[in-house]
MDTraj code that builds the backbone (N, CA, C; nanometers):
import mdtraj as md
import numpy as np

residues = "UNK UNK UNK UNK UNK UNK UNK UNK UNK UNK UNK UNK UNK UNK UNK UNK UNK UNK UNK UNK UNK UNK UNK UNK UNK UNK UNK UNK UNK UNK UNK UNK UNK UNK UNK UNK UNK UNK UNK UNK UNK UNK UNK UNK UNK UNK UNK UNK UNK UNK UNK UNK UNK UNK UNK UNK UNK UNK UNK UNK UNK UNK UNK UNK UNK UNK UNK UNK UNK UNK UNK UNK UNK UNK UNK UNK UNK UNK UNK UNK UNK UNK UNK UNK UNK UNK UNK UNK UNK UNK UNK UNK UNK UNK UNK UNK UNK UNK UNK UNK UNK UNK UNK UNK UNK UNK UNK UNK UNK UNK UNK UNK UNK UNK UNK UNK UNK UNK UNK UNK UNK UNK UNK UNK UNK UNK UNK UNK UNK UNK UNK UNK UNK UNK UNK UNK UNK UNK UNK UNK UNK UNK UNK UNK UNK UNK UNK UNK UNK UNK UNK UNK UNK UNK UNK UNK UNK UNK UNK UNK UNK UNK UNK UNK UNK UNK UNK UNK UNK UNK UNK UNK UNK UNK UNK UNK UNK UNK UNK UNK UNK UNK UNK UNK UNK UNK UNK UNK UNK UNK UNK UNK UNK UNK UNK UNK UNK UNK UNK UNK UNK UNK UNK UNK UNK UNK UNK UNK UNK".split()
xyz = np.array([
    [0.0909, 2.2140, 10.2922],
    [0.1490, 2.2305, 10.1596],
    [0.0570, 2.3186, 10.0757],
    [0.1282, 2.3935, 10.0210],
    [0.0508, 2.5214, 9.9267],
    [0.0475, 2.4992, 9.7931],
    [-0.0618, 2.4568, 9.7426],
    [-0.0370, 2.4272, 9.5648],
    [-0.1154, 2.5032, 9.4967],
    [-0.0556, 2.5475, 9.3733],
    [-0.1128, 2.6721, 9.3349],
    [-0.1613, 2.6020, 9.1207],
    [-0.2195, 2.5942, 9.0884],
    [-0.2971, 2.5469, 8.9398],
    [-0.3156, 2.7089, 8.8613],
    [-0.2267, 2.6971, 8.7786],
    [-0.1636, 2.8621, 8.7277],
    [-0.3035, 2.8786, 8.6061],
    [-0.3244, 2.7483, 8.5372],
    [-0.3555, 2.7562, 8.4447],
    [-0.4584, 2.6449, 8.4096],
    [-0.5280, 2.5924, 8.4676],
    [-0.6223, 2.4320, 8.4524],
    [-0.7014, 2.3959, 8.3570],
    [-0.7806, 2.5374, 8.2854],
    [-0.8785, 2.4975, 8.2275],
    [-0.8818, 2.3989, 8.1034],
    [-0.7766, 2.4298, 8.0376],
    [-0.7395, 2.3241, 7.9194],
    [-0.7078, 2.1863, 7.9468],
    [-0.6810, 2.1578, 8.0814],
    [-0.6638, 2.0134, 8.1466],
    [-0.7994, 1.9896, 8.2493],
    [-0.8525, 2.0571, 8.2672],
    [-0.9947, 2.0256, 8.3512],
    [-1.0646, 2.1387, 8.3271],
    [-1.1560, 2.1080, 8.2232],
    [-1.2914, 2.2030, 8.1767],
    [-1.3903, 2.2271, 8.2790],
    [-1.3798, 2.0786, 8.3683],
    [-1.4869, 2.0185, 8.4844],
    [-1.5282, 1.9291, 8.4449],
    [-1.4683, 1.8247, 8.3591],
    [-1.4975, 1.6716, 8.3618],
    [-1.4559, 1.6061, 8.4593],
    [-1.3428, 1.6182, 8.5338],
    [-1.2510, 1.5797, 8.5877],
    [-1.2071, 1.6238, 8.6972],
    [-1.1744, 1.5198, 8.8380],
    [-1.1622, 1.5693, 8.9659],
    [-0.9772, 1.6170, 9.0153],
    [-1.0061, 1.7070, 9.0748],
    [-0.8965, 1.7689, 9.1603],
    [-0.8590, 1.6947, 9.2911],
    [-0.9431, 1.6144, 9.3076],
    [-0.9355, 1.5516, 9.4162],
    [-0.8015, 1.5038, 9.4898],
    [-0.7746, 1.4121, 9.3663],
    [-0.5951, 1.3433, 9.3833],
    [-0.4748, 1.4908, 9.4619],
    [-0.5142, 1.5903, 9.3802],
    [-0.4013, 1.6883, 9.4067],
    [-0.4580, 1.7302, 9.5412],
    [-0.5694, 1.7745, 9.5619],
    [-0.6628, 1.8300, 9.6921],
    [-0.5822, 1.7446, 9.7922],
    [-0.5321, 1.6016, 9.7936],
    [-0.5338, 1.5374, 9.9270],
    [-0.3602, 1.5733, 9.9727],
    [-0.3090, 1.6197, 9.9094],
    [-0.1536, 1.6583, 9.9046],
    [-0.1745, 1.8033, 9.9967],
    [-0.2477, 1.8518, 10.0006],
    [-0.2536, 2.0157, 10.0082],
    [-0.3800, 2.1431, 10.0309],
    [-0.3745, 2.2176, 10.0443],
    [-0.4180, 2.3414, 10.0103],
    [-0.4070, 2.3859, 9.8668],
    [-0.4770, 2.3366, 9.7774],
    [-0.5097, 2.4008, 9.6504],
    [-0.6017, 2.5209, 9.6069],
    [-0.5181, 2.5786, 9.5366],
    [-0.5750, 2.7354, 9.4811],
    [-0.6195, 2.7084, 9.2787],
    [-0.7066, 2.6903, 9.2509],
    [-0.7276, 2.6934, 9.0858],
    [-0.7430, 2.8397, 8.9866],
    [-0.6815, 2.8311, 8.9142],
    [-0.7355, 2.9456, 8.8149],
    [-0.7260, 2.8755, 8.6949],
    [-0.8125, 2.9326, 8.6058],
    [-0.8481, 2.8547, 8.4849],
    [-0.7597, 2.9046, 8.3973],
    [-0.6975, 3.0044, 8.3622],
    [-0.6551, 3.0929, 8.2856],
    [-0.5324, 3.1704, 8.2672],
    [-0.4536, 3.2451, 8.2131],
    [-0.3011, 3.2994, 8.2332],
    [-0.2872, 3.3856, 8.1352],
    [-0.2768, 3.5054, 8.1174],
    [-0.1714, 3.5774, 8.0202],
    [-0.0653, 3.5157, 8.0463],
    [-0.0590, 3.4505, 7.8584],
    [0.0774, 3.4011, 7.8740],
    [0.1934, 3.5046, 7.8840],
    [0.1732, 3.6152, 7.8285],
    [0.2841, 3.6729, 7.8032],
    [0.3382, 3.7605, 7.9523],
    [0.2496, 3.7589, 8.0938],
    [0.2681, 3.8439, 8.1543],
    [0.2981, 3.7766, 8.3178],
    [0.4512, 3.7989, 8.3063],
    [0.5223, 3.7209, 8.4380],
    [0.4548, 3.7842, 8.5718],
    [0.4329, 3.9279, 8.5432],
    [0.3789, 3.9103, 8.6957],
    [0.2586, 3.9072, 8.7713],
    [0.1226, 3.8549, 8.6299],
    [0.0077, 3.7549, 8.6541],
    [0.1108, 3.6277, 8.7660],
    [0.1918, 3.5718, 8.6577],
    [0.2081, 3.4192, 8.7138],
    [0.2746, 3.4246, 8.8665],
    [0.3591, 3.5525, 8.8917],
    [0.4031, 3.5515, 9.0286],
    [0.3402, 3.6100, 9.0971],
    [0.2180, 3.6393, 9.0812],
    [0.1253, 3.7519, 9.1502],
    [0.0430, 3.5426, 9.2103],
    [0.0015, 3.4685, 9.0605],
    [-0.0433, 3.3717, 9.1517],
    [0.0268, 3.2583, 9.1812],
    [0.1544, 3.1985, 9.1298],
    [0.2397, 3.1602, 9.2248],
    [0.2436, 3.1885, 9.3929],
    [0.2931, 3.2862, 9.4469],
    [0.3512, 3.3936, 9.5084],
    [0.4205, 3.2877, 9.6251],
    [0.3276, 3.2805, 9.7065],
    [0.4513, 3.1903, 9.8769],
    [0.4307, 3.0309, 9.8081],
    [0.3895, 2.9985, 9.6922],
    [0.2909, 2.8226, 9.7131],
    [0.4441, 2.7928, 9.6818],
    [0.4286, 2.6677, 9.7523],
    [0.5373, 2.5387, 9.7194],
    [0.5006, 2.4493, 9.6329],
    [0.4123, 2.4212, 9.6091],
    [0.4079, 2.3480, 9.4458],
    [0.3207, 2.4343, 9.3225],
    [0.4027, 2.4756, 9.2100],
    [0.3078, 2.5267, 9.1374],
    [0.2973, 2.4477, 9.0050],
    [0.1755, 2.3986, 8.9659],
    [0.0631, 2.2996, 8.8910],
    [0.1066, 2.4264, 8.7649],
    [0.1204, 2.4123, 8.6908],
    [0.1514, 2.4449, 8.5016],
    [0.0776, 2.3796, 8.4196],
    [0.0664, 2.4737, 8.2996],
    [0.0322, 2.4244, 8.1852],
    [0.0770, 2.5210, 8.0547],
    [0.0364, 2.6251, 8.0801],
    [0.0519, 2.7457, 7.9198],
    [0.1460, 2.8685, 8.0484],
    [0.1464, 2.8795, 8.1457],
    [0.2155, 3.0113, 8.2047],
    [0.3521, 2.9561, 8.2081],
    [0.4272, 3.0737, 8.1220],
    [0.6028, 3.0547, 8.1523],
    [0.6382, 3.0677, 8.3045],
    [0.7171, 2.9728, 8.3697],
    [0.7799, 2.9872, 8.4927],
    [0.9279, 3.0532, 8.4642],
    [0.9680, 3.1289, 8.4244],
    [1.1409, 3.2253, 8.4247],
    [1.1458, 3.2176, 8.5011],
    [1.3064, 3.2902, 8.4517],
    [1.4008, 3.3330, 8.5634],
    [1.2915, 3.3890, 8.6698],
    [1.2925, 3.5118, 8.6668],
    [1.2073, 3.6306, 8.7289],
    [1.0903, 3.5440, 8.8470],
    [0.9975, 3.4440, 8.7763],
    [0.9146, 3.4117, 8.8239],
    [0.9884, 3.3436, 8.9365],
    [1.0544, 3.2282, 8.9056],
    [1.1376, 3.1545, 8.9765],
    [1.2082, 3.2476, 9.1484],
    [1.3150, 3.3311, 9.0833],
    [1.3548, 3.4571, 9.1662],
    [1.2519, 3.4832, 9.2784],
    [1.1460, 3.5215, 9.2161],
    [1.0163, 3.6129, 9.3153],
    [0.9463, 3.5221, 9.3553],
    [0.9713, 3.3773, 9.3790],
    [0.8873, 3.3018, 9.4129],
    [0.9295, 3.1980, 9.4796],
    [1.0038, 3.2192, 9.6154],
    [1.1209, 3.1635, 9.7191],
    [1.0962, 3.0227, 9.7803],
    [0.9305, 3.0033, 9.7843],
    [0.8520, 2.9067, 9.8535],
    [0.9006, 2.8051, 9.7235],
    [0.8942, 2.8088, 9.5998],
    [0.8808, 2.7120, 9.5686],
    [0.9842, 2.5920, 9.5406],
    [0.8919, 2.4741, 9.5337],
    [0.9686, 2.3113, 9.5977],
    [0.9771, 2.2403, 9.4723],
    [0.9104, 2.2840, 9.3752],
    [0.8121, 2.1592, 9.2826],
    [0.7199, 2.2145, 9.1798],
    [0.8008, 2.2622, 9.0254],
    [0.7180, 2.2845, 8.9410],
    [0.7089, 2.1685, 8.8875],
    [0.5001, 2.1660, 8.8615],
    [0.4966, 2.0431, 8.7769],
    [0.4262, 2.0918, 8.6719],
    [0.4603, 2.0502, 8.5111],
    [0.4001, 2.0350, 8.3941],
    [0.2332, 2.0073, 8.3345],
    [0.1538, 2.0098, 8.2943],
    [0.0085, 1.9587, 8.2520],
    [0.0470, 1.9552, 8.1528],
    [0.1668, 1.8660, 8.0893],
    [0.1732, 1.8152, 7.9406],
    [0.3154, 1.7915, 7.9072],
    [0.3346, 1.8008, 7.8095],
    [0.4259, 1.6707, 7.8028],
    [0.6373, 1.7511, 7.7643],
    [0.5833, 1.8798, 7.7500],
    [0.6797, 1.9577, 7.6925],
    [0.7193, 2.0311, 7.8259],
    [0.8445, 2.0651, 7.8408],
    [0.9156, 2.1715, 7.9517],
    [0.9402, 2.2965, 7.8835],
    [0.8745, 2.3852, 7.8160],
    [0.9620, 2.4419, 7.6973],
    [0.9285, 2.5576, 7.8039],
    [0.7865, 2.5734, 7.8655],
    [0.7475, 2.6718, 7.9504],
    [0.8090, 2.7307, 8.0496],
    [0.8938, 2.6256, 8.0944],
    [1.0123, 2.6282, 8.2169],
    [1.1268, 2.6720, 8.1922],
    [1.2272, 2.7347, 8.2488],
    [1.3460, 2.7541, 8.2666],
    [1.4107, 2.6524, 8.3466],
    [1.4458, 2.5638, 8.2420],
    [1.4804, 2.4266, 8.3429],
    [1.5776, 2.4300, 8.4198],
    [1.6565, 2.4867, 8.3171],
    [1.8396, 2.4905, 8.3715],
    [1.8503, 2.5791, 8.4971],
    [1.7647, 2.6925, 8.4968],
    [1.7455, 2.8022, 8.6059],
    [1.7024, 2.6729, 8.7795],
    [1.5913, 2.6513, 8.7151],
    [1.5329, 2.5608, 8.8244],
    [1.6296, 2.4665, 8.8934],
    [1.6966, 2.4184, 8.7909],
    [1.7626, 2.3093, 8.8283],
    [1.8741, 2.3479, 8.9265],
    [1.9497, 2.4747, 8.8726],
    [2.0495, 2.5411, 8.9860],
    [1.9827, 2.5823, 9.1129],
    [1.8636, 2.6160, 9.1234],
    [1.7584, 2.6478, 9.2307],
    [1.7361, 2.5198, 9.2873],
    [1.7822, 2.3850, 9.2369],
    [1.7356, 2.2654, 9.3299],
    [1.6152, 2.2653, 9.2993],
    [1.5203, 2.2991, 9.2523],
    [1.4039, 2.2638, 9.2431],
    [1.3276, 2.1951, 9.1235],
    [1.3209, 2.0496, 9.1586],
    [1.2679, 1.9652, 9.0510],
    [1.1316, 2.0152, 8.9460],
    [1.1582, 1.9856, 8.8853],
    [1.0533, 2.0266, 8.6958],
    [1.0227, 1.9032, 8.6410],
    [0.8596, 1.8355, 8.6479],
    [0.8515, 1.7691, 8.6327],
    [0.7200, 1.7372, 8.4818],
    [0.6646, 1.6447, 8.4411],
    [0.5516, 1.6529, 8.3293],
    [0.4723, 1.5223, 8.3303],
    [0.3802, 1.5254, 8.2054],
    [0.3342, 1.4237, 8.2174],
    [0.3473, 1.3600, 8.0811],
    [0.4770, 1.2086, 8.1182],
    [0.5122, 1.2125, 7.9795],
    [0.4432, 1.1307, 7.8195],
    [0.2989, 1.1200, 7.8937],
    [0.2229, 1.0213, 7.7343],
    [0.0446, 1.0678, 7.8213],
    [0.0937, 1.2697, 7.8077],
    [-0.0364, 1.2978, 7.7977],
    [-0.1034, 1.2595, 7.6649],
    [-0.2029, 1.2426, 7.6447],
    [-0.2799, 1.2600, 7.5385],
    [-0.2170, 1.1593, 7.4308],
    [-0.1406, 1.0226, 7.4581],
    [-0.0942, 0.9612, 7.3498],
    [-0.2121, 0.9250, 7.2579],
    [-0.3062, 0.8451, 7.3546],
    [-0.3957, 0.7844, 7.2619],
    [-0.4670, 0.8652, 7.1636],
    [-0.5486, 0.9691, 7.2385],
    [-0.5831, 1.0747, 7.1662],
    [-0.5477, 1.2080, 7.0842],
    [-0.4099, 1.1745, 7.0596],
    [-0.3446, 1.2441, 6.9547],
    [-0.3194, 1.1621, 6.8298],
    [-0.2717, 1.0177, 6.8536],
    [-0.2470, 0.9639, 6.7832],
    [-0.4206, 0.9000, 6.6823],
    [-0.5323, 0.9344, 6.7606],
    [-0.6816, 0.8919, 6.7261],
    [-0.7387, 1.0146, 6.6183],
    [-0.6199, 1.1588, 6.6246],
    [-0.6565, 1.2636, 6.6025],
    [-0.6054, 1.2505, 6.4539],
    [-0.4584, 1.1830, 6.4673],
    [-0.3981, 1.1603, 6.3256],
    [-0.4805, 1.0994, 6.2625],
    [-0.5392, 0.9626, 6.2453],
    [-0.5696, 0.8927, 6.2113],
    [-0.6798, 0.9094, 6.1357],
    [-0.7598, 1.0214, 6.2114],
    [-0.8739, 1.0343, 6.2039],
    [-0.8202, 1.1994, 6.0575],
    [-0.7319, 1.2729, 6.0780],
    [-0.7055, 1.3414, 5.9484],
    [-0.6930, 1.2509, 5.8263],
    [-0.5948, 1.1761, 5.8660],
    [-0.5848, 1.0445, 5.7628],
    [-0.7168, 0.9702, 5.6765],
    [-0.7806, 0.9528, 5.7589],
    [-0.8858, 0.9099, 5.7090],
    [-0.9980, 1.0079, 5.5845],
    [-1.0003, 1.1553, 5.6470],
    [-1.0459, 1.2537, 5.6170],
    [-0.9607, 1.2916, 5.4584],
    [-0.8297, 1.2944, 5.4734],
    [-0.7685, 1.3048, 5.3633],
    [-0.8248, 1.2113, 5.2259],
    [-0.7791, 1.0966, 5.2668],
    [-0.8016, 0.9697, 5.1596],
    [-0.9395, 0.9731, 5.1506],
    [-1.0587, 0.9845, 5.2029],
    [-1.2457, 0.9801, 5.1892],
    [-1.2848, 1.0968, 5.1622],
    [-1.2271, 1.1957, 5.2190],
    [-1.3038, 1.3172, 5.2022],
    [-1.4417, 1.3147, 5.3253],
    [-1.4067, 1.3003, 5.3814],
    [-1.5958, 1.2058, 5.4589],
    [-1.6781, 1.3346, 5.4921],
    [-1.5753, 1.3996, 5.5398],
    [-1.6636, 1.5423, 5.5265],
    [-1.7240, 1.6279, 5.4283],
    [-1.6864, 1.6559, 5.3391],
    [-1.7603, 1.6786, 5.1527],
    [-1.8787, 1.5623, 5.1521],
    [-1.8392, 1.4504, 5.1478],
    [-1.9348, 1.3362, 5.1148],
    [-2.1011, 1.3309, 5.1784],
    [-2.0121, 1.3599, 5.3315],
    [-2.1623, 1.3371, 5.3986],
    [-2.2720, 1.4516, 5.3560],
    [-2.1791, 1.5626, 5.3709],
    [-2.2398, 1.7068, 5.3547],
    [-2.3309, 1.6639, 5.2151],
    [-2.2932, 1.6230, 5.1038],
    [-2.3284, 1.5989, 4.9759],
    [-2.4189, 1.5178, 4.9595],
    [-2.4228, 1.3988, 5.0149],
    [-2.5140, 1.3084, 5.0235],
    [-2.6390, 1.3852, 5.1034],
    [-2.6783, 1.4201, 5.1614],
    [-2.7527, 1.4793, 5.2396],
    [-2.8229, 1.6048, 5.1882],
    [-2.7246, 1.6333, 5.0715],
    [-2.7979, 1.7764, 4.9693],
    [-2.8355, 1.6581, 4.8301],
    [-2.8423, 1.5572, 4.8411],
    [-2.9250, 1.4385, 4.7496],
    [-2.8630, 1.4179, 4.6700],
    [-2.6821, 1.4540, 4.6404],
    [-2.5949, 1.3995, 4.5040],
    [-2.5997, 1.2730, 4.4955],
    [-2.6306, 1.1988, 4.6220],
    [-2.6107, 1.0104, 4.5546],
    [-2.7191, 0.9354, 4.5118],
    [-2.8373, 1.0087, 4.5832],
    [-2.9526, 0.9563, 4.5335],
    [-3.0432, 1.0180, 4.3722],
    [-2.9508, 1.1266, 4.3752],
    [-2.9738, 1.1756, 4.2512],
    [-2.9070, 1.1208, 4.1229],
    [-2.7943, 1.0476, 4.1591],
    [-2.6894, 1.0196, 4.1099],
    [-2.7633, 0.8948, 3.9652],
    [-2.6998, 0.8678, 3.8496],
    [-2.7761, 0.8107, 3.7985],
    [-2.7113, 0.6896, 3.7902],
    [-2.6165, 0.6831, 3.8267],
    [-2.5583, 0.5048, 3.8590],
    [-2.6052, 0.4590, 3.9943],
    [-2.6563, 0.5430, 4.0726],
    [-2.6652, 0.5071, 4.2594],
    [-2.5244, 0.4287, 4.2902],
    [-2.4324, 0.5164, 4.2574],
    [-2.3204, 0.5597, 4.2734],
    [-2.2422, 0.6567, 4.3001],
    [-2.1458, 0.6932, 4.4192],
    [-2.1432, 0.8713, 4.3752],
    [-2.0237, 0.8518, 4.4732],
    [-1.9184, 0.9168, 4.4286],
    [-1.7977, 0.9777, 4.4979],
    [-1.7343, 1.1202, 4.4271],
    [-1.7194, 1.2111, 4.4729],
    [-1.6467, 1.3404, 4.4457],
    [-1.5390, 1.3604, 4.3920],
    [-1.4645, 1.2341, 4.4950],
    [-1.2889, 1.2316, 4.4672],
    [-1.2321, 1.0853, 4.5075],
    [-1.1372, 1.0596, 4.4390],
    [-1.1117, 0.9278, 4.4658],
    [-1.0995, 0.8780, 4.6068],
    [-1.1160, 0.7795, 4.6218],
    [-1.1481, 0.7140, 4.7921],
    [-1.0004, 0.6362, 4.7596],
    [-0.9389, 0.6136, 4.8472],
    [-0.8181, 0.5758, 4.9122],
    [-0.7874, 0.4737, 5.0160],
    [-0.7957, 0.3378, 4.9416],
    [-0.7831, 0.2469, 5.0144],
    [-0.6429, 0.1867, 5.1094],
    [-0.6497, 0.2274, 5.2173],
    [-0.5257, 0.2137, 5.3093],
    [-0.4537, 0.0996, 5.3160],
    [-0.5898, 0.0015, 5.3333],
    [-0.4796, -0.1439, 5.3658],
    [-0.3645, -0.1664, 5.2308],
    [-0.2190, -0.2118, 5.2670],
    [-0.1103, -0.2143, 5.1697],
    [-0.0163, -0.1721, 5.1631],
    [-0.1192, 0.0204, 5.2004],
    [0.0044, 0.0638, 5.1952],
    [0.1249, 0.1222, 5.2892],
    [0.1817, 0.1923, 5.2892],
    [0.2779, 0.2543, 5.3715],
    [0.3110, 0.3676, 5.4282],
    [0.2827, 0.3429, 5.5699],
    [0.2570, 0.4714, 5.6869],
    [0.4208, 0.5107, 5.7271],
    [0.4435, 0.6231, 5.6942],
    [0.5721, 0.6792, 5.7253],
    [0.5295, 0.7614, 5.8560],
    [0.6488, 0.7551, 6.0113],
    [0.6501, 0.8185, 6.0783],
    [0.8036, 0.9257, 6.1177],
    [0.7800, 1.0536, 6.1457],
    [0.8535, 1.0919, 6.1291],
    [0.8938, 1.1703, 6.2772],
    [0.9681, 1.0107, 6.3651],
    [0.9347, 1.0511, 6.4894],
    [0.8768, 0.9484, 6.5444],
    [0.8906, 0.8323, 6.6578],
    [0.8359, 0.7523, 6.7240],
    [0.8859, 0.7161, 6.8493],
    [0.8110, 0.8330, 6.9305],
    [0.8007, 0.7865, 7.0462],
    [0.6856, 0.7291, 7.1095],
    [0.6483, 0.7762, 7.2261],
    [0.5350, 0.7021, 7.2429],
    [0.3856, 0.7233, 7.1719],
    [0.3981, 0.8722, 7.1679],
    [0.2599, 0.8998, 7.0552],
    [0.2669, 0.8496, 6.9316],
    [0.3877, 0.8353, 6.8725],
    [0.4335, 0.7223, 6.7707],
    [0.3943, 0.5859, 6.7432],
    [0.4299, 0.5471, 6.8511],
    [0.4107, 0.3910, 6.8717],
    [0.2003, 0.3730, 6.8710],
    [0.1692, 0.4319, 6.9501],
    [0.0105, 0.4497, 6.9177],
    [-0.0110, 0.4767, 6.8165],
    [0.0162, 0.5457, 6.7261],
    [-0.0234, 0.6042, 6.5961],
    [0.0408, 0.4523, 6.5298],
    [0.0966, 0.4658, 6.5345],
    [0.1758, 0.3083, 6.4600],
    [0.0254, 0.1906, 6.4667],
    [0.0746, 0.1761, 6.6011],
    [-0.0694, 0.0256, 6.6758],
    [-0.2111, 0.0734, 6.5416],
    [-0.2603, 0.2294, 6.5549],
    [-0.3968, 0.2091, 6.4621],
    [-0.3560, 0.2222, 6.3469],
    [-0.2346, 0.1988, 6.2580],
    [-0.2009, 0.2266, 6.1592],
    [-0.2204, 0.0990, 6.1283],
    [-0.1315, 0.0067, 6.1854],
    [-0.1371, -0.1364, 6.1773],
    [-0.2721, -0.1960, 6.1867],
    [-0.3406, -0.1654, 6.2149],
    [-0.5222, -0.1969, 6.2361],
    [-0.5831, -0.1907, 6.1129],
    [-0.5695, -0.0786, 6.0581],
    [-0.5930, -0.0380, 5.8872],
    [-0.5360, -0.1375, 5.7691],
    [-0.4264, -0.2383, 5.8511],
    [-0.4075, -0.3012, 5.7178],
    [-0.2494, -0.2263, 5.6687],
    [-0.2184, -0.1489, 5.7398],
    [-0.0716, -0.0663, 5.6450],
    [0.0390, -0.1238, 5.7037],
    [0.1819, -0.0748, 5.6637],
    [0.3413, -0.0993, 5.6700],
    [0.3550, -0.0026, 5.7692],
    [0.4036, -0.0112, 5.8802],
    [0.4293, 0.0898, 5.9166],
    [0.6395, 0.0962, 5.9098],
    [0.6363, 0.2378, 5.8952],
    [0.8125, 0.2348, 5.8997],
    [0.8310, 0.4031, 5.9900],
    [0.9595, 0.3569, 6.0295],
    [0.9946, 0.5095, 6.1049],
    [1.1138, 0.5712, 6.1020],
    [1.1361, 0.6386, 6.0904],
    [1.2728, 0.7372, 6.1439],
    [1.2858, 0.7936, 6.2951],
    [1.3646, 0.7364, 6.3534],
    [1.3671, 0.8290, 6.5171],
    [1.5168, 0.7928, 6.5228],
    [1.5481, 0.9078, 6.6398],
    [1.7160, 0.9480, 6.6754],
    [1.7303, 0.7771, 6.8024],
    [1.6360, 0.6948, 6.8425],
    [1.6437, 0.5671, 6.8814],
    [1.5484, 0.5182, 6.8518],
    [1.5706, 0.3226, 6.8823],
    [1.4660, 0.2543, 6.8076],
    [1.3778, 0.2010, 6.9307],
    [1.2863, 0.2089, 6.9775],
    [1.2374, 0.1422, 7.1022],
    [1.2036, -0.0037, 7.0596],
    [1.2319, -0.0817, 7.1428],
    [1.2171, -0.2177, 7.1128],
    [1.0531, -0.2481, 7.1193],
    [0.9238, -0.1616, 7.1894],
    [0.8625, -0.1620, 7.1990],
    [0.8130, -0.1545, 7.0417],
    [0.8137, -0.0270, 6.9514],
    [0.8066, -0.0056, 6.8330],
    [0.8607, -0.1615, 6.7817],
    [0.9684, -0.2189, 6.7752],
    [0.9916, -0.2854, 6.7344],
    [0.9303, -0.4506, 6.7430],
    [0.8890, -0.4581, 6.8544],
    [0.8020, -0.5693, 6.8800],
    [0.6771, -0.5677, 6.7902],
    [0.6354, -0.4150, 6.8136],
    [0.4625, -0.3781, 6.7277],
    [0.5211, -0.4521, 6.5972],
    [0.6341, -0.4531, 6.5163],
    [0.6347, -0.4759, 6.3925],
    [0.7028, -0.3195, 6.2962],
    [0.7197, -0.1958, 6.3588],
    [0.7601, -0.1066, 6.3365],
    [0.8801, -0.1592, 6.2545],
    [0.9225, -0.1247, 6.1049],
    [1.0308, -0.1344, 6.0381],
    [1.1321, 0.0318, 6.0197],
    [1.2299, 0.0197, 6.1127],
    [1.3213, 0.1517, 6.1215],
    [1.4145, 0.1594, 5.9696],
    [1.3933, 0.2934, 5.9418],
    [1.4810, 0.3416, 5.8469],
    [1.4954, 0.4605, 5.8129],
    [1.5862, 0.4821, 5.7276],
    [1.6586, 0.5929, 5.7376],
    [1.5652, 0.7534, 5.6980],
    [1.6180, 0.8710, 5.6868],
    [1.5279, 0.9706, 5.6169],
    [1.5065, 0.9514, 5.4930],
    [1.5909, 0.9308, 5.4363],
    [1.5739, 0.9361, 5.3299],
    [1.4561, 0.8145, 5.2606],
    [1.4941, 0.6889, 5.3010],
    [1.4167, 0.5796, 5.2874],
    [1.2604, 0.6117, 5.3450],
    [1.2701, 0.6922, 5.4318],
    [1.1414, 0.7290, 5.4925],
    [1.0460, 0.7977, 5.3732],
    [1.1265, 0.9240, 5.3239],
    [1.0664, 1.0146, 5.2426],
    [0.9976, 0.9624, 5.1113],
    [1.1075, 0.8264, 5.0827],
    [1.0790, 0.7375, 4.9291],
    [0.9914, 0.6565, 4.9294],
    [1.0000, 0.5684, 5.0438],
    [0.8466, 0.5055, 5.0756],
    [0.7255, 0.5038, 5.1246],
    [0.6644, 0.6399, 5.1972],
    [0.5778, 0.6547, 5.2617],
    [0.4739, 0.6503, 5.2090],
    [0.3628, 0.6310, 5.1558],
    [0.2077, 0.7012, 5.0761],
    [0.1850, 0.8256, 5.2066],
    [0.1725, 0.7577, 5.2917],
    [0.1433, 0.8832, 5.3760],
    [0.2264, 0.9137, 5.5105],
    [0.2337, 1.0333, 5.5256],
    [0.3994, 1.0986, 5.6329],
    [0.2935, 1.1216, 5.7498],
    [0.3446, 1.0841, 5.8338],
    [0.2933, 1.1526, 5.9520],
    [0.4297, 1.2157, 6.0952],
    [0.3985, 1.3331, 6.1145],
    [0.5239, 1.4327, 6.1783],
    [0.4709, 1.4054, 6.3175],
])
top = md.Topology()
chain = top.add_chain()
for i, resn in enumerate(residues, 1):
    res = top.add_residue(resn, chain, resSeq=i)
    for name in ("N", "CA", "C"):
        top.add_atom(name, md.element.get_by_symbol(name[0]), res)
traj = md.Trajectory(xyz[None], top)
């Protein structure tokens, strides 16, 4: 079996082993892709039967010029890269990975969130150029600090990176509420309260997309 990694580096810098895929195959790595240039990707596609994705578009064209293949798979969570519908008439399954990076997207929000309401970045910087110890109350904030627990975390969108973002929302002490086109009972177990857009927009202190 011929497997070909169009694009890896953003999914393995070299923290992380190839190993799992290695035992399937003959693996080929490249770190890298002009995205914009199909016949990089069919130049390294070319005979492989499985080709490993991440940022290189698989088209029509690529697809066409590339007869061997059995099995495009995704390094994330979106197909947008793919020509699915193409593939799909080609018989050839398109697959992803669907709660890459939940935790750590949703750790990423949280962590803006936090940044928003503290400022923590101004602060530290400031403290450290001696505003608090200079300060003549030995007191010192820039901008108002923003106490979370109470209030109400609007999501706009809950799926599974949702539902994580939800879980550390709920940790903080907040409401969480959501808008999504379904309600997962999972969300709903967490305590997630579903409602409408509009209700979303009126109650949130803070939106998260």
């Amino acid at each position: 079996m011929k497997i070909i990694v169009t694009d890896g580096y953003t999914e393995n810098p070299g923290d992380l082993s190839w190993a799992p895929l290695e035992a399937l195959g003959e693996v080929t790595y490249y770190d890298r892709i002009g995205l914009s240039d199909e016949d990089e990707t069919i130049r390294r596609i070319g005979d492989a039967e499985i080709a490993v994705i991440n940022k290189a578009p698989v088209t029509r064209k690529v697809i066409d010029s590339c007869p061997n293949l059995k099995l495009i798979t995704v390094l994330a969570t979106g197909y947008n890269v793919v020509d699915v519908a193409y593939a799909k008439e080609k018989g050839i399954p398109v697959c992803n990975v669907p709660n890459y990076g939940g935790y750590s997207v949703s750790q990423f929000t949280i962590a803006l969130m936090l940044e928003a309401c503290l400022h923590i970045g101004h602060h530290d910087r400031t403290v450290h150029e001696g505003k608090w110890q200079n300060s003549p109350d030995w007191c010192y904030w820039d901008y108002p600090l923003i106490e979370l627990a109470g209030k109400t975390f609007g999501l706009l969108g809950c799926g599974r990176i949702g539902i994580h973002t939800a879980e550390a929302a709920k940790g903080l002490g907040m409401h969480v509420i959501a808008y999504n086109r379904s309600q997962s009972q999972a969300a709903k177990d967490l305590g997630v309260e579903f409602v409408d857009l509009d209700g979303l927009f009126a109650r949130s202190d803070v939106l998260a997309l």
